[in-house]
N, C-alpha and C positions, 0 to 999 in steps of 0.2 A: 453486582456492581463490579464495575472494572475499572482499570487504567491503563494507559499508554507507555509506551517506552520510551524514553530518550537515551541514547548512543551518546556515549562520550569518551573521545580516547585519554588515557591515561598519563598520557602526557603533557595533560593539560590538567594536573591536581586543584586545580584554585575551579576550577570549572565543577568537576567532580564533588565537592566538599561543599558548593552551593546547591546543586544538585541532590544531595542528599538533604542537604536541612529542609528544603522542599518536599524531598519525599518521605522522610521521618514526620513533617506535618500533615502529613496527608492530604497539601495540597497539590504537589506537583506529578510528572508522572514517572515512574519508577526509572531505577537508575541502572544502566549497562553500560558500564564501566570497561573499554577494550583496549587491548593490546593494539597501539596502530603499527606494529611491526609483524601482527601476526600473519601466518600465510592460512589462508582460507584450505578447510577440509573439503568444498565444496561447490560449484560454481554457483549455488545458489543463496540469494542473497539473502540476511535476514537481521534484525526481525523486518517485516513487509513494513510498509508507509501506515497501515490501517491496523498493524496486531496490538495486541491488547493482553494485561495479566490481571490476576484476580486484584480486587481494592486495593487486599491487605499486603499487597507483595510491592516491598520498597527497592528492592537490590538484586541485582540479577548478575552471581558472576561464572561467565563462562570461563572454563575449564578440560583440560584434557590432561592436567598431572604430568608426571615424566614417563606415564606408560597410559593404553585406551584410547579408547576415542574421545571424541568431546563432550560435555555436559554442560547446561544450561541451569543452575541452581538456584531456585528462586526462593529469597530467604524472604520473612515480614518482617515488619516493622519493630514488632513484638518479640520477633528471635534478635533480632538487631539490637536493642535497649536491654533485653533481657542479659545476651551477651555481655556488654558491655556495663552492666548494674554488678556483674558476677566478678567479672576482672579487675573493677574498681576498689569492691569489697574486697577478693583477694590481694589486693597491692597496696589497702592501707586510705585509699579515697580516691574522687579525681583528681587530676592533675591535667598541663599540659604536653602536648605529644608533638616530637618528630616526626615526620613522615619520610620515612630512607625504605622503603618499599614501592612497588609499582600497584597502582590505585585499581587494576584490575584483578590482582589477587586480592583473597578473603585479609589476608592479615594487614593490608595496607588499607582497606576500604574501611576495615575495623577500627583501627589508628584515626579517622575521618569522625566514624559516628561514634566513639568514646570522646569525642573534642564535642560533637555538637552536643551531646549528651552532658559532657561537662561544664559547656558554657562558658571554653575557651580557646583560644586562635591556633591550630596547628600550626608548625614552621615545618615549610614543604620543602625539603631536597632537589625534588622536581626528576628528570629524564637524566640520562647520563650514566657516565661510569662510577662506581662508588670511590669515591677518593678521601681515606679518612684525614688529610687537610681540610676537604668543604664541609666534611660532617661535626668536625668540630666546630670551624669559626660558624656554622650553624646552630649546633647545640650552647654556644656560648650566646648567643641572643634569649633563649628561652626566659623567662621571667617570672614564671608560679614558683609556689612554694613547692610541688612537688609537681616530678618532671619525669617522663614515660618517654621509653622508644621500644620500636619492633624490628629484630635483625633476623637475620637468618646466620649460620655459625659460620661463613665463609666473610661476612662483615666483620662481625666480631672478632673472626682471626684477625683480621686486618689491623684494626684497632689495637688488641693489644700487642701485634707488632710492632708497630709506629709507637705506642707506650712505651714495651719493654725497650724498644732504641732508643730511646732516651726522648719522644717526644712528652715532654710534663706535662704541656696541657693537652693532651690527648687523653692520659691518665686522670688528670683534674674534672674534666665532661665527663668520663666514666662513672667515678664516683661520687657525683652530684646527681647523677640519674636516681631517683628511687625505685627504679625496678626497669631493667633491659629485659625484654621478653627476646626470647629467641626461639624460633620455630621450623618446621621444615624440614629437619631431620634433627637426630638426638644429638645432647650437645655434652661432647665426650668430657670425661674425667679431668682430661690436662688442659683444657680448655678452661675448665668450672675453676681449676687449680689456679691457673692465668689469669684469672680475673679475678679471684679469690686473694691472691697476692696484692694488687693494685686498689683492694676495698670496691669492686664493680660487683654491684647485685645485678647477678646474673639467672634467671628464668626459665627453666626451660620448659616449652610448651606442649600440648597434644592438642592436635583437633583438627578441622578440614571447612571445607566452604560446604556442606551436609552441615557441619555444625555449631553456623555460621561464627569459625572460626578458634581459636585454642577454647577449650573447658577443660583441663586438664594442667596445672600447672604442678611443677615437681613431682609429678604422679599425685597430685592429690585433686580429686573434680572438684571445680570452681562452682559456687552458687546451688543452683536446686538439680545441677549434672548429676545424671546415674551411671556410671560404668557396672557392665559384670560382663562372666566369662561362658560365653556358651560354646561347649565342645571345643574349647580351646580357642576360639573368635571373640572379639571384644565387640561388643554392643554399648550402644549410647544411647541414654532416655533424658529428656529431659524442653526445660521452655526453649531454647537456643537450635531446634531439630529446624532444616528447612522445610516450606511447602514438600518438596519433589524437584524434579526433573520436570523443564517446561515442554512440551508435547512430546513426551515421553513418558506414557503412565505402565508400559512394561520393566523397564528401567526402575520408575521407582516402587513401583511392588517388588520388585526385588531389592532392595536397598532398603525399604522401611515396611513394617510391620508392625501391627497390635498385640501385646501379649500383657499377661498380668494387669491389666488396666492403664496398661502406659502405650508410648507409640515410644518404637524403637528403629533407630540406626543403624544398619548391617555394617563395624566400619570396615569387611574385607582386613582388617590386622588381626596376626594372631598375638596374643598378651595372656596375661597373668592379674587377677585383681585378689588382694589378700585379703585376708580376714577384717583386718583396717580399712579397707574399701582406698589402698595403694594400689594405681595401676602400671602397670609394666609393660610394656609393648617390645614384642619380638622383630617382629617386620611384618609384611606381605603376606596373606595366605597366599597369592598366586607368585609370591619368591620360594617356594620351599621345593627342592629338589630332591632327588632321589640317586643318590652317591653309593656307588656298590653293594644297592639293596637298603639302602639305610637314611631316613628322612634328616633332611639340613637345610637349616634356614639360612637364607642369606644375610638375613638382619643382623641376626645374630651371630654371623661369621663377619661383618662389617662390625660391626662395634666392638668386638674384640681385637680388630686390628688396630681399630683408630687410635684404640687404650694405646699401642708401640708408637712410640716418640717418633717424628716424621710421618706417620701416614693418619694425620688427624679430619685429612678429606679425602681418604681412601673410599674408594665404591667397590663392592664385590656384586658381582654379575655371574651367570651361571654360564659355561661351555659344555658343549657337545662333544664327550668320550668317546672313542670305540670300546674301550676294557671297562670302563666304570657309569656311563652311559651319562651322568652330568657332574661336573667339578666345578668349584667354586673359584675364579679369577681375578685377583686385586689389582684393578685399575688404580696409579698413584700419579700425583705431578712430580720433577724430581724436587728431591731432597739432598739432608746432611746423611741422609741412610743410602740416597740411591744415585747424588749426585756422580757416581765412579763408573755406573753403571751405562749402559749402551742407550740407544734412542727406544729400544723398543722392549726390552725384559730383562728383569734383574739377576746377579750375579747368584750362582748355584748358592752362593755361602748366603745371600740375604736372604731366596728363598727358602733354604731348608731352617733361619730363623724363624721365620716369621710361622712356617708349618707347623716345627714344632711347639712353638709360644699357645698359635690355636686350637691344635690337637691337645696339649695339656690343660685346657680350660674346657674346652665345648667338641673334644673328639677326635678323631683321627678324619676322618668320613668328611668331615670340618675342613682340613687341611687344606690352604688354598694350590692348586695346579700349576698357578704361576703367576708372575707380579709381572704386568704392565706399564710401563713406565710412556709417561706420554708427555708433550709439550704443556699442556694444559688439559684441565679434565672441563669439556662439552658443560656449559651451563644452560638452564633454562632461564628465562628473565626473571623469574623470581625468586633466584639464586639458588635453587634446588638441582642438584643435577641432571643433565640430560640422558637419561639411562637408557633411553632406544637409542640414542647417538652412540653413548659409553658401549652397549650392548653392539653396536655395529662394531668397533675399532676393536675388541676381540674375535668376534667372529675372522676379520682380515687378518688380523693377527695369527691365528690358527691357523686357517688356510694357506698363508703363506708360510708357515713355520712346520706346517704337518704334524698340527694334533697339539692339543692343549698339554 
């Protein structure tokens, strides 16, 4: 048995959200949900007028992350509910949901079918820039007893900006929310402290469109989610795994596997699962460089940054040494740390801070090569940063500078 595909951009959320209650019933035909700003990998068009996925596959979101190529992720109905049965139970029941995400990533499409799942009205955001003025006089309409959104930490900065400047009912939405999930990257310490200050339960998430979407909340897996740690990689078992990769069965034999009587997740992050079954995640296995001999994660060099007041959307990126053969580079926007500083890298005294701060937690090896100070740091639409972008503006950075 099969079904068809319907294409619908994301821009058009009230389209998307019928669409799915369609294809969560199993009558209509599965959902592809697209970015209408994206630039095609390919001249060739897809899916065709006649292609077709298996019954049970309701959602289909493509993808290419901030680094790879594209993927086509085709999640069921059943990961879909399953997901969203977990997240409910994690956060205390249903409720309903904001939509301040774009309908084409996993976390925004999830925000959809936890509303149809709950069996009440999303309030959709819609297309645009995020301006936490409309996200309010939006989240002020909500009307359930319990009230859900999904950010990414570059909102949520936002937000308790506008809070801490004295916006009141910025703060007042906040903490009527019963659970802000944030996802996309970790969501640093002064962050959790800022929102912790203003009574905002704040969320932070793990998980990917492989899993159709966060299972992982405060490091602890949400619902019948397995994490564990093989060889230092984190693996995922559990009902929320996708089909695969749609005509791509090399792909996803690489990414999923049977073992122990379970199907398992390859998620490419290296982490830590404790004896408590707390998961930890490092970064990237394909972040991890090799600095004068001696292995260094980039994750782990970013989130020790972020921890320093001003650079809490610092990206570190790796550059090409002559003496040390890859060094870690903190790309930052400016700040109260870096605002004195030039257009293109920080002042000797800020650098040999911030080295030192990292070298005395996670290394010398660690040590970042140099801070980039840029206009604004390259975003992807689903607010996660642009790292092959980020990753260009270093490389001309060096090049023009002569060596990291």
């Amino acid at each position: 048995m099969t079904r068809s595909l319907r294409v619908i951009g994301s821009d058009r959320p009230v389209d998307v959200l019928l669409a799915l209650r369609e294809a969560l019933g199993g009558g209509g035909p599965a959902v592809v949900s697209r970015d209408p700003a994206a630039v095609r990998t390919s001249g060739q068009e897809w899916p065709e007028a006649d292609a077709t996925v298996s019954q049970n596959v309701a959602l289909v979101i493509e993808t290419s992350g901030s680094t790879g190529s594209p993927k086509r992720v085709a999640l069921s109905t059943d990961a879909l509910l399953a997901s969203a049965a977990a997240s409910a139970s994690a956060m205390g029941g249903q409720g309903q949901w904001l939509l301040a995400l774009p309908a084409h990533y996993v976390a925004g499409a999830q925000v959809l079918v936890r509303s149809i799942a709950a069996q009440t009205e999303p309030l959709l955001y819609g297309p645009g820039h995020f301006d936490p003025r409309t996200f309010t006089d939006l989240a002020a309409q909500l009307t359930d007893d319990l009230r859900f959104v999904s950010l990414v930490p570059v909102q949520l900065s936002r937000l308790l900006t506008a809070a801490e400047g004295g916006a009141h009912d910025v703060a007042r939405v906040l903490r009527r929310f019963d659970g802000i999930l944030v996802g996309g990257q970790a969501v640093t310490e002064s962050v959790r402290e800022r929102a912790a200050a203003i009574g905002a339960r704040v969320i932070g998430t793990y998980g990917s469109s492989e899993t159709a979407g966060g299972c992982v909340y405060d490091g602890q897996p949400i619902g019948a989610t397995i994490v564990r740690e093989v060889d230092g990689g984190l693996e995922i078992a559990g009902p929320t795994l996708a089909e695969g990769y749609l005509r791509d069965p090399a792909r996803t034999a690489l990414a999923f596997h049977e073992s122990d009587g379970q199907r398992w997740y390859r998620t490419g992050d290296i982490g830590r699962v404790d004896e408590e079954g707390r998961v930890t995640v490092l970064g990237r296995a394909d972040s991890v460089i090799i600095s004068g001999g001696e292995k260094v994660l980039l994750g782990a060099v970013e989130q020790t940054v972020r921890s320093l007041d001003g650079f809490d959307h610092a990206v570190v990126v790796a550059a090409d040494d002559v003496e040390w053969g890859q060094v870690p580079v903190v790309v930052t926007e400016p700040s109260s740390q870096t605002a004195s500083v030039g257009p293109t890298q920080a002042t000797d005294a800020a650098l040999a801070a911030v080295r030192d701060f990292v070298a005395g937690r996670i290394g010398r090896a660690a040590a970042p090569a140099r801070i980039l100070v840029v206009p604004s740091l390259p975003m992807l639409s689903s607010g996660k940063p642009d790292r092959v972008a980020i990753a260009r503006l270093v490389v001309s950075a060096v090049e023009r500078d002569g060596g990291a």
